[in-house]
GUSE-629676 format. One record per residue (C-alpha): residue in three letters; y, z negated, x; residue number from 1. Coordinates in nm, 3 decimals, always signed. Layout:
 rest       v       w       u  nr
  ala       Y       Z       X NUM
...
***
This chain:
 rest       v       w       u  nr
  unk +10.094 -11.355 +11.395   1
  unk +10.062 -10.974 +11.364   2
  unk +10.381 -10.797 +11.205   3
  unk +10.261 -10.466 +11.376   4
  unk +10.295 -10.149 +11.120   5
  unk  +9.920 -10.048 +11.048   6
  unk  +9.836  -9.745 +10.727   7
  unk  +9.713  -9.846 +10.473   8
  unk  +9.339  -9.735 +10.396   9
  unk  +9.200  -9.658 +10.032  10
  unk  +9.340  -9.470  +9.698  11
  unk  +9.685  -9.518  +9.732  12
  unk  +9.959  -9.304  +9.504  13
  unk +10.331  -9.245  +9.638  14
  unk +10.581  -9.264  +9.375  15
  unk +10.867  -9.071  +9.407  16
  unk +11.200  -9.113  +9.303  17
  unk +11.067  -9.285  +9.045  18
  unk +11.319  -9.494  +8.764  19
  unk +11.126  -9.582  +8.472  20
  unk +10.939  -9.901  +8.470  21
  unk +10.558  -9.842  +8.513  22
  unk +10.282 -10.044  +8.313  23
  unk  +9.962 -10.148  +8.443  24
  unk  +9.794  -9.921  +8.345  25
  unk +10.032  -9.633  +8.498  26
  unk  +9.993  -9.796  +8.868  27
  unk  +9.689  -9.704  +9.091  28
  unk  +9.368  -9.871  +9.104  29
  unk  +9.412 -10.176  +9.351  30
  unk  +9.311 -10.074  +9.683  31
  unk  +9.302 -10.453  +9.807  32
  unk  +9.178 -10.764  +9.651  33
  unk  +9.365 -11.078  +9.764  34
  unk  +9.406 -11.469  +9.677  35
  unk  +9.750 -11.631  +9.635  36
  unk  +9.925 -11.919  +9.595  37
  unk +10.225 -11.863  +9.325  38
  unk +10.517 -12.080  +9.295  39
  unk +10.794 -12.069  +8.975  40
  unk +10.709 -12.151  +8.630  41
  unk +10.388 -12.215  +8.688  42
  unk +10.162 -12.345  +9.035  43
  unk  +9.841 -12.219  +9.134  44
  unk  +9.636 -12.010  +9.317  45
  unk  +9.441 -11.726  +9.228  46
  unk  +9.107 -11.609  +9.375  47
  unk  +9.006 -11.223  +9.492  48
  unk  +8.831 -11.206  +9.118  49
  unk  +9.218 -11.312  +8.985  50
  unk  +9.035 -11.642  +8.840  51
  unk  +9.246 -11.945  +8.922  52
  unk  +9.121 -12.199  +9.142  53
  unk  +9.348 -12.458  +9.137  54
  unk  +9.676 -12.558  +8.927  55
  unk  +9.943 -12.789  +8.940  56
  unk +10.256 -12.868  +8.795  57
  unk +10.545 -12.597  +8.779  58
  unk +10.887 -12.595  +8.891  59
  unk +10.813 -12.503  +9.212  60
  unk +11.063 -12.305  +9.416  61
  unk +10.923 -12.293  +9.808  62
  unk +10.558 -12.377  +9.957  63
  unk +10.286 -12.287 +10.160  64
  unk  +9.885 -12.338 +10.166  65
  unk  +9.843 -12.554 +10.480  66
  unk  +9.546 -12.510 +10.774  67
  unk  +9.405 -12.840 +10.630  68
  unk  +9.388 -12.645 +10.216  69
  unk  +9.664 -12.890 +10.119  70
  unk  +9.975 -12.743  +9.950  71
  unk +10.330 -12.780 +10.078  72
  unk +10.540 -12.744  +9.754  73
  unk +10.942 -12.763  +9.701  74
  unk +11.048 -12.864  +9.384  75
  unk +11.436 -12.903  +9.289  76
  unk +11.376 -13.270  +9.318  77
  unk +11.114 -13.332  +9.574  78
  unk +10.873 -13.203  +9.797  79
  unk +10.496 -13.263  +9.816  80
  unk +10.251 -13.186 +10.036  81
  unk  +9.902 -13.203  +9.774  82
  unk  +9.536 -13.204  +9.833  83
  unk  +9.295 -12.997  +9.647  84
  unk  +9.190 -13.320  +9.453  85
  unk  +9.576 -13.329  +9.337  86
  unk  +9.585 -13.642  +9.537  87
  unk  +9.967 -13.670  +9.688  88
  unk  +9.986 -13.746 +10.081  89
  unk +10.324 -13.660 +10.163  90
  unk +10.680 -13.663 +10.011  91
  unk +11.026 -13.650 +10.058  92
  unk +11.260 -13.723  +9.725  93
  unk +11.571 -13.544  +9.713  94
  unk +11.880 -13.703  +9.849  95
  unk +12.142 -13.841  +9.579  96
  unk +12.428 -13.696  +9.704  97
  unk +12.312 -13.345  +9.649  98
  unk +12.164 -13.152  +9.335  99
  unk +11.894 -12.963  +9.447 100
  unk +11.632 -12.836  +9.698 101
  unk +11.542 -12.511  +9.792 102
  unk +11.235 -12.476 +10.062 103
  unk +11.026 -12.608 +10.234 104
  unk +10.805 -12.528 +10.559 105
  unk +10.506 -12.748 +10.757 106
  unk +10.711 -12.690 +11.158 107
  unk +10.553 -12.653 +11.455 108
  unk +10.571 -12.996 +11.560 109
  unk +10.443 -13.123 +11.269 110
  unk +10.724 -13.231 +11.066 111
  unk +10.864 -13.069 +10.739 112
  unk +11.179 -12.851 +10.695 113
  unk +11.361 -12.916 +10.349 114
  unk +11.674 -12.766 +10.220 115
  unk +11.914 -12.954 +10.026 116
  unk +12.219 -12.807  +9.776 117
  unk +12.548 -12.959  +9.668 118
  unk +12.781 -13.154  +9.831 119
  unk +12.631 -13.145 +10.168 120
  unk +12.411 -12.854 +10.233 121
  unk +12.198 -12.900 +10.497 122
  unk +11.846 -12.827 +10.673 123
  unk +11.664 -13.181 +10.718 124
  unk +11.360 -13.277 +10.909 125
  unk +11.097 -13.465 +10.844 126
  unk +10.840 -13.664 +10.964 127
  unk +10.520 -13.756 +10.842 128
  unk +10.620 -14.075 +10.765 129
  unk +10.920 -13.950 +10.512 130
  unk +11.186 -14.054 +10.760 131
  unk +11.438 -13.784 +10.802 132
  unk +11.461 -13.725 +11.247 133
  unk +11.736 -13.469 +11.248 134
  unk +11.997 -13.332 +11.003 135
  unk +12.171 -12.979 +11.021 136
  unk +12.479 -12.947 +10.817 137
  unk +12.460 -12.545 +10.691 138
  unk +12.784 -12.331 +10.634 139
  unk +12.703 -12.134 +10.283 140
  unk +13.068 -12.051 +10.210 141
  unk +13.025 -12.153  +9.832 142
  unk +13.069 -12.491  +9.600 143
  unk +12.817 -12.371  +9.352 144
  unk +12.497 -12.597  +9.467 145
  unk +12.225 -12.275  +9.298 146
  unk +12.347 -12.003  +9.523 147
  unk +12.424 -12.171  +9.860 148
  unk +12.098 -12.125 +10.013 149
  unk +11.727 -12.037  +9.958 150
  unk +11.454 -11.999 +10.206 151
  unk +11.530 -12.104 +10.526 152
  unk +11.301 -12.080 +10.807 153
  unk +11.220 -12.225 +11.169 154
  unk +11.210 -11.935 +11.404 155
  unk +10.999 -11.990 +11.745 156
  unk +11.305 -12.033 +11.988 157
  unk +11.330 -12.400 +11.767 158
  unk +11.650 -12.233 +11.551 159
  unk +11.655 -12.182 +11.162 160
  unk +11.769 -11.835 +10.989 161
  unk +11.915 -11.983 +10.671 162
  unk +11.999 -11.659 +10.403 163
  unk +12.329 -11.751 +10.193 164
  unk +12.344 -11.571  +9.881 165
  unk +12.706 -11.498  +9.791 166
  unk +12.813 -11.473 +10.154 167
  unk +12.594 -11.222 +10.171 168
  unk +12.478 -11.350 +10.522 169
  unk +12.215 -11.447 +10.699 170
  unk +12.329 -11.717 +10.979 171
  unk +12.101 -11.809 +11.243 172
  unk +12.154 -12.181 +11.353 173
  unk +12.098 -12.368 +11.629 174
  unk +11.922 -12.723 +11.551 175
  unk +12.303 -12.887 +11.613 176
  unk +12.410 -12.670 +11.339 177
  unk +12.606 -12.391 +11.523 178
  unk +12.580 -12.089 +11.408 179
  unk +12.477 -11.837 +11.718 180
  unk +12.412 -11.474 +11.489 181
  unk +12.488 -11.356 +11.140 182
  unk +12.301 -11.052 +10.977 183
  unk +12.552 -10.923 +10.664 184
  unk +12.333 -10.741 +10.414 185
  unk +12.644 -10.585 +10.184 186
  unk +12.646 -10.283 +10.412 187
  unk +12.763 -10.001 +10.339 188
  unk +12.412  -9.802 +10.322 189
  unk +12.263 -10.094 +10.108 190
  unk +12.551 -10.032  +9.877 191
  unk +12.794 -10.272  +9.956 192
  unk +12.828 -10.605  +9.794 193
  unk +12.905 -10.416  +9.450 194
  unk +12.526 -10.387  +9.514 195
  unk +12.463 -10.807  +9.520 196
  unk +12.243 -10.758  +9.761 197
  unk +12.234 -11.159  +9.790 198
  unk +11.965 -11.224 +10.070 199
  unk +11.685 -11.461  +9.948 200
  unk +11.350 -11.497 +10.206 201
  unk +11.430 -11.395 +10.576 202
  unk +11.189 -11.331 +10.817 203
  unk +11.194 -11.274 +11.184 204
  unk +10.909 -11.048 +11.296 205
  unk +10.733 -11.017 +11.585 206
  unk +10.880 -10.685 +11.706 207
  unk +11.205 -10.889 +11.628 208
  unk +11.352 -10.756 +11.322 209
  unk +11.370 -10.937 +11.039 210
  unk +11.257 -10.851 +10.690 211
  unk +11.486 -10.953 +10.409 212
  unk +11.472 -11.016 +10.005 213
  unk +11.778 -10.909  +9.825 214
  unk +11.759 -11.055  +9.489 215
  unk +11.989 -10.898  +9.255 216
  unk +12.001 -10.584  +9.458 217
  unk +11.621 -10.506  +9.386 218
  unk +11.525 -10.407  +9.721 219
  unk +11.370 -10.483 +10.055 220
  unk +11.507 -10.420 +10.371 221
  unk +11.441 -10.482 +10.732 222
  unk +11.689 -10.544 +11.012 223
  unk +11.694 -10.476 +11.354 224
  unk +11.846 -10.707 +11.641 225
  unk +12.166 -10.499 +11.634 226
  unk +12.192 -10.560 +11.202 227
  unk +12.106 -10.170 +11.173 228
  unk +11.860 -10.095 +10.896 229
  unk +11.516 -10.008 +11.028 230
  unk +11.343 -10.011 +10.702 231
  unk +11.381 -10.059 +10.323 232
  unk +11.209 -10.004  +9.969 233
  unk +11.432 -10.002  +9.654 234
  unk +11.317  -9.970  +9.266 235
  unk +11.368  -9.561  +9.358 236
  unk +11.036  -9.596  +9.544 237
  unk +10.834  -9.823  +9.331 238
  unk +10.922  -9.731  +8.932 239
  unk +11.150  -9.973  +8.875 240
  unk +10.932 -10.304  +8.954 241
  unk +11.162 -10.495  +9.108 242
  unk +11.343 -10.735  +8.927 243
  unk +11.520 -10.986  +9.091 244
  unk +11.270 -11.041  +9.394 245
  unk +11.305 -11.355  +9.580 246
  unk +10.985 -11.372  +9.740 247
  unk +10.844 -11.138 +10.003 248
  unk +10.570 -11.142 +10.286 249
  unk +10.480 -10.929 +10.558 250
  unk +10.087 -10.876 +10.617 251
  unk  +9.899 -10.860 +10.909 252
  unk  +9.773 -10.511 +10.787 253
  unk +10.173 -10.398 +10.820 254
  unk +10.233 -10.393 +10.424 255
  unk +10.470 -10.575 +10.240 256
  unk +10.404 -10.758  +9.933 257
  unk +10.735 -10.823  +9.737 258
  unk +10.725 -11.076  +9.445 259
  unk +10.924 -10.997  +9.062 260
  unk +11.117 -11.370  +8.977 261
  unk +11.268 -11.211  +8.668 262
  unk +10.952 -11.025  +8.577 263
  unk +10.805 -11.274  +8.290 264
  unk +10.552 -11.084  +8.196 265
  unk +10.368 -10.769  +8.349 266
  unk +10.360 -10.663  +8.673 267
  unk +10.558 -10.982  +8.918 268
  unk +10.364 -10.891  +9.258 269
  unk +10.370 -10.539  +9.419 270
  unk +10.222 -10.445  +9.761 271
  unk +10.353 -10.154  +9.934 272
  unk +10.279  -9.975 +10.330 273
  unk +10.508  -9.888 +10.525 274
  unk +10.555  -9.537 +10.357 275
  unk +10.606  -9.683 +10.007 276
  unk +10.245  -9.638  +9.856 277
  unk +10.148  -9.890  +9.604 278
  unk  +9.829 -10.035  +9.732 279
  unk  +9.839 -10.382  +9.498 280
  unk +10.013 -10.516  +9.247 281
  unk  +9.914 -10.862  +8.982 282
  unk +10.021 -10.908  +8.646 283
  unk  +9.825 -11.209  +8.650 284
  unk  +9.993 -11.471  +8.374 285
  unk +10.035 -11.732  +8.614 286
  unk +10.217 -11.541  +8.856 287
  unk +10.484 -11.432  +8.589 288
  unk +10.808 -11.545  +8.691 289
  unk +10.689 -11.598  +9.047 290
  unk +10.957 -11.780  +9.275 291
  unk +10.767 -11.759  +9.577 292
  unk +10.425 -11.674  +9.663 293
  unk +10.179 -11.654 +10.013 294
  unk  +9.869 -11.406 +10.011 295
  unk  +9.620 -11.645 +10.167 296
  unk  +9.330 -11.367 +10.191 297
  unk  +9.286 -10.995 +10.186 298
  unk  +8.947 -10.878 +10.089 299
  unk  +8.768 -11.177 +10.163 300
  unk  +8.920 -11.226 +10.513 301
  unk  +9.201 -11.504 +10.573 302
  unk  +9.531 -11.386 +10.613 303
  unk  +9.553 -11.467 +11.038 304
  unk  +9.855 -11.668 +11.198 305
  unk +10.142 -11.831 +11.047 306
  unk +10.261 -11.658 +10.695 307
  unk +10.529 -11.462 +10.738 308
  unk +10.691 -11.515 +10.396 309
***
């Protein structure tokens, strides 16, 4: 993986203090081409010439384009993993005595991380035979089964950073379910929680910060070990594209691509460098509404390592 902060080359426009929202046609030439996996209200994935190349069902919330080409994918009810041919050769149903799941993720051992919501939130563990080999029980601080958690994520010391929305936390656990850090996103300079900055997709990146969505707060931020902000792009730097992102990933080139859930039609995907330049965006109809999403190349060349998303 390579979260190392590279400039962006190409056309590239900076937009500055900018409030209105801005149409296609008003955003810069793309300076990269990329493929994509989109998860929401619809499933697919997109080619560099923004043709699709392959669509399933929607509903998806959480998923990821696997080494082998088949597709991890979290729906509310179950996850799948899916081959190209649409032929299913993995699930996991959804447990009764909770209401929902959020994410998934492919581990490093081989076995698959779900999240369940409701009565007993929790991280579970899969193996490839469907059997669940370890349980986490998760602290979200809230009844309401929709905003306990989102994407959680195995980090490479073998613990999870979980985001919970409306605790406006990000807990780290351990995979006995303590809870060993906690990142709190209403700060002050993020505008407090009058902001609902309500953390969505964490990542922990190589240099060891951690990038984080915050949903109805429009913005991106990223963290440092000591919970300082080290970096951050709001609608005041991008025109007013945001709109409730959820998803975000990190590029190997050292821009971040940030993903629109309530955008239903235009512009849903934006790409930005480090210094807030606009370098790519989609408006591609099956990307409207995206949940979550993965950039699987850049200009013909796979995206290297595993996604940071």
């Amino acid at each position: 993986m390579n979260s190392s902060i590279a400039p962006a080359v190409g056309l590239v426009l900076t937009l500055v203090g900018g409030s209105l929202p801005l149409s296609a046609a008003e955003v810069p030439a793309n300076t990269f081409r990329h493929s994509y996996l989109v998860m929401g209200g619809k499933t697919a994935i997109i080619g560099e010439d923004q043709q699709p190349s392959w669509e399933y069902r929607g509903g998806s919330r959480d998923g990821f384009v696997l080494p082998n080409g088949n597709v991890l994918i979290a729906f509310s009810d179950k996850v799948e993993e899916v081959t190209r041919d649409k032929t299913v050769v993995f699930t996991y149903q959804r447990s009764p005595e909770n209401s929902e799941i959020g994410t998934t993720q492919r581990l490093y051992n081989g076995n698959t991380l779900v999240t369940e919501l409701g009565a007993r939130p929790r991280l579970l563990e899969v193996n490839p035979q469907g059997t669940v080999v370890r349980t986490v029980p998760l602290q979200p601080e809230t009844d309401n089964a929709h905003m306990q958690t989102r994407m959680a994520r195995q980090l490479r010391n073998g613990n999870f950073l979980v985001p919970h929305l409306l605790a406006f936390a990000l807990k780290e656990y351990t995979p006995d379910g303590q809870v060993v850090k906690v990142y709190k996103t209403d700060l002050k300079e993020l505008g407090g929680r009058a902001a609902e900055n309500w953390p969505f997709t964490a990542i922990r990146l190589d240099n060891g910060n951690t990038l984080v969505s915050l949903t109805h707060g429009n913005k991106v931020v990223e963290l440092d070990p000591q919970h300082r902000v080290y970096w951050k792009i709001t609608n005041d730097d991008v025109g007013g594209l945001f709109k409730d992102p959820c998803g975000s990933q990190r590029l190997a080139n050292g821009n971040t691509v940030v993903g629109s859930h309530a955008a239903s039609s235009g512009i849903s995907l934006v790409e930005v460098t480090p210094e807030h330049r606009i370098v790519w965006t989609s408006d591609h109809p099956l990307a409207a509404g995206v949940h979550h999403f993965q950039i699987l190349t850049t200009n013909g060349k796979p995206e290297p390592g595993m996604p940071l998303k």
